[in-house]
C-alpha positions in Angstrom: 17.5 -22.8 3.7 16.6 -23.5 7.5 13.9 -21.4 7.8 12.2 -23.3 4.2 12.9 -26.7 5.9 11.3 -25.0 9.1 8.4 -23.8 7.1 7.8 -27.0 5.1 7.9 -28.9 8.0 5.4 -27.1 10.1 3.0 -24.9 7.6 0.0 -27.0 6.3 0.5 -26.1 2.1 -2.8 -25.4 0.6 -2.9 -26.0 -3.3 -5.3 -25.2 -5.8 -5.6 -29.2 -6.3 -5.5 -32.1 -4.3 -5.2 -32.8 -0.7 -4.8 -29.4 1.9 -2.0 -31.3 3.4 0.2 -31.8 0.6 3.5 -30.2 0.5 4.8 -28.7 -3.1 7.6 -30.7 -5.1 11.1 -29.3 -4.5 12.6 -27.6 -7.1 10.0 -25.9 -9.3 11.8 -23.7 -12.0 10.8 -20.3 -11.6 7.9 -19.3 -14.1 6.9 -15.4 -13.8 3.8 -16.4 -14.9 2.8 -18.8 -11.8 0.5 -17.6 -9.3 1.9 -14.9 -6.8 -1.8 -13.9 -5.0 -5.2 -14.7 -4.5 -7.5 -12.0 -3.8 -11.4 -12.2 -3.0 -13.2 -8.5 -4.0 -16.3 -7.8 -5.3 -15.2 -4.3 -6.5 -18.2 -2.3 -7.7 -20.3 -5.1 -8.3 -20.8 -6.1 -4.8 -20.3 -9.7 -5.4 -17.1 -11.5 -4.2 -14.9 -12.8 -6.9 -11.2 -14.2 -7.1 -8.9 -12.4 -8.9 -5.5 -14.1 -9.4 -1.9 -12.2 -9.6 1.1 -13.4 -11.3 4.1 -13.1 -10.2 5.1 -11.0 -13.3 2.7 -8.7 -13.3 3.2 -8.0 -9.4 6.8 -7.8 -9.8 6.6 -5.0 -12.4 4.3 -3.3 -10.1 6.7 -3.3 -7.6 9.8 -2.2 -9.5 8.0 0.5 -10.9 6.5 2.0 -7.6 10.4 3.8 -6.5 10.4 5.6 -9.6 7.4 7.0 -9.9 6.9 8.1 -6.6 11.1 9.1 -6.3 11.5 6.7 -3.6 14.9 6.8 -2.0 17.2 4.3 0.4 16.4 6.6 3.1 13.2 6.3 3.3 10.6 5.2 5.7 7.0 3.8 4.3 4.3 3.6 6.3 1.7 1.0 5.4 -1.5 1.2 6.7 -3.4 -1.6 4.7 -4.7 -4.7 6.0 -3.8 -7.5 4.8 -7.0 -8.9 2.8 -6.7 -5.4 1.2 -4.8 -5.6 -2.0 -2.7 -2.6 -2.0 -0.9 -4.5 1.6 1.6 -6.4 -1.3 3.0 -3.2 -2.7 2.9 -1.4 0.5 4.9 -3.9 1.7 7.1 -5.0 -0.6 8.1 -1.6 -2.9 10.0 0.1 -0.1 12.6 -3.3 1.2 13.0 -2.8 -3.4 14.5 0.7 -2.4 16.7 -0.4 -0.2 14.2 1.7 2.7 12.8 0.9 6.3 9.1 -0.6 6.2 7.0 0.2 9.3 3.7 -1.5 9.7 2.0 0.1 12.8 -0.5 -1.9 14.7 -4.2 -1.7 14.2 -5.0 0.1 17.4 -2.4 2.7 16.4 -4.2 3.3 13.4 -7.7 4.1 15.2 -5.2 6.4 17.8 -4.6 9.6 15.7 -2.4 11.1 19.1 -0.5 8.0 18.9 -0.3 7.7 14.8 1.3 11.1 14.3 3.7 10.5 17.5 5.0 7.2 16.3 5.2 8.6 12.7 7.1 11.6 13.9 9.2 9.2 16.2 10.2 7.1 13.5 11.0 9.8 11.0 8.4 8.4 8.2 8.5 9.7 4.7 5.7 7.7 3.0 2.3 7.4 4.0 -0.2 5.0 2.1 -4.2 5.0 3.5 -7.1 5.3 2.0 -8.7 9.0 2.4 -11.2 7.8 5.0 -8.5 6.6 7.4 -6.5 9.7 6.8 -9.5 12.2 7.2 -10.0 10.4 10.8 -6.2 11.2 11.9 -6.7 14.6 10.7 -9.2 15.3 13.1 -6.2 15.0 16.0 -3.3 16.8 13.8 0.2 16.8 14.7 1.6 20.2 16.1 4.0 21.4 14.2 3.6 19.2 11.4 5.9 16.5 10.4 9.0 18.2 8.8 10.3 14.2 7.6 7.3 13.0 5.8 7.5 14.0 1.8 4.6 12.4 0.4 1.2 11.1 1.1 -0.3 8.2 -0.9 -4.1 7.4 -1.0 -6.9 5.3 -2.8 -9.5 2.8 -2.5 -11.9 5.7 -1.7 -12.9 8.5 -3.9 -10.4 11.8 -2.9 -12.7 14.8 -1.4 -11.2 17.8 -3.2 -10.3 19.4 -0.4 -8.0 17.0 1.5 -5.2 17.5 -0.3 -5.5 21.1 1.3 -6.1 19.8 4.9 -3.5 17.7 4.4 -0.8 19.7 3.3 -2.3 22.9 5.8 -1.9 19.8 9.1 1.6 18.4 8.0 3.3 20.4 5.9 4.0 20.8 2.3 3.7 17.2 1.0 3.1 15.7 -1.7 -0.1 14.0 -2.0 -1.2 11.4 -4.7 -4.2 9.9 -5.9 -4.3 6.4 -6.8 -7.0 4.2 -8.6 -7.1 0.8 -9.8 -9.0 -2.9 -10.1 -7.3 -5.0 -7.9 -7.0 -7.0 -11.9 -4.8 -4.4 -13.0 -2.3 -5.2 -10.2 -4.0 -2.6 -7.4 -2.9 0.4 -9.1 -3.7 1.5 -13.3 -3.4 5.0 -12.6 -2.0 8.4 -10.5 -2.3 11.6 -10.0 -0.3 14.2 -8.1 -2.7 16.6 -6.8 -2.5 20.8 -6.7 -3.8 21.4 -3.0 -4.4 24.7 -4.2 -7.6 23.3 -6.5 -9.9 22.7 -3.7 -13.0 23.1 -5.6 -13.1 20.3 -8.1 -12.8 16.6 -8.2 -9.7 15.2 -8.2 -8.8 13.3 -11.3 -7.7 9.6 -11.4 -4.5 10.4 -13.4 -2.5 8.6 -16.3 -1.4 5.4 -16.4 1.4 4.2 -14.6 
């Protein structure tokens, strides 16, 4: 309750209606169905476009994500995604559901692969989510001896070169590693696919629905 009264005291509200300035009434009933997100994205079109997510359908994502992926309390999720990029929601949000440890590591990090894979080994993370790109540039600097605590890597937004799975797993160890795909209208994610790093030479499906 203090930190609300902080926030609506000092946090310019910004509605879809009326003046900027306004602050919300007190005591709205809860309504899965309200407006959870805003996102811009111009998706394969190349033009910018809102795309509005509810509440609901974010919430399902969410409670979903431990799951699939076998997400335990113990874990520690790495999320790599900016925040204008809609997977940064679910990367943020599905692990604190699972009762795990969230880390966000600075952008810098991120562009550091020496310092990536020593803070990830530091931290003891279980669960990384990037997009293939980012992960292909951390590869280039691997981490000796692998990572014997990470179980899984998670990537989309890009299309999957079929190889990576196998540089992946042949840099840090036998992981898991998923491909994702999805309109940001579908709530980020539609489908998944656990890849064979084995099956080098051919694409990579997108995987069933989730």
């Amino acid at each position: 309750h203090r930190t609300q009264g902080h926030l609506a005291s000092n946090v310019p509200c910004l509605t879809r209606s009326g003046d900027p300035g306004e602050q919300p009434p007190g005591n709205v009933p809860a309504d899965p169905d309200r407006l959870a997100v805003l996102y811009h994205t111009s998706g394969s079109t190349g033009r910018p476009k809102p795309v509005a997510l509810a509440h609901r359908s974010l919430s399902s994502r969410l409670l979903s994500m431990p799951e699939w992926f076998g997400i335990q309390s113990d874990e520690v999720v790495c999320a790599g995604s900016s925040l204008a990029f809609d997977p940064f929601l679910q990367q943020l949000f599905f692990p604190l559901c699972a009762g795990g440890t969230l880390w966000l590591p600075e952008r810098h990090t991120l562009l550091d692969p020496a310092r990536f894979w020593s803070e990830t080994a530091v931290l003891g993370v279980t669960h990384i989510n990037l997009v293939p790109s980012q992960i292909e540039t951390l590869l280039l600097r691997p981490p000796s001896g692998g990572l014997p605590a990470l179980r899984r890597v998670v990537l989309g937004g890009e299309r999957m070169p079929a190889d990576l799975p196998a540089r992946i797993v042949k840099a840090l160890g036998p992981v898991s590693v998923y491909n994702m795909y999805g309109p940001t209208e579908a709530t980020v994610d539609a489908t998944g696919y656990r890849t064979d790093p084995s099956l080098s030479d051919r694409d990579i499906p997108i995987g069933t629905p989730l």
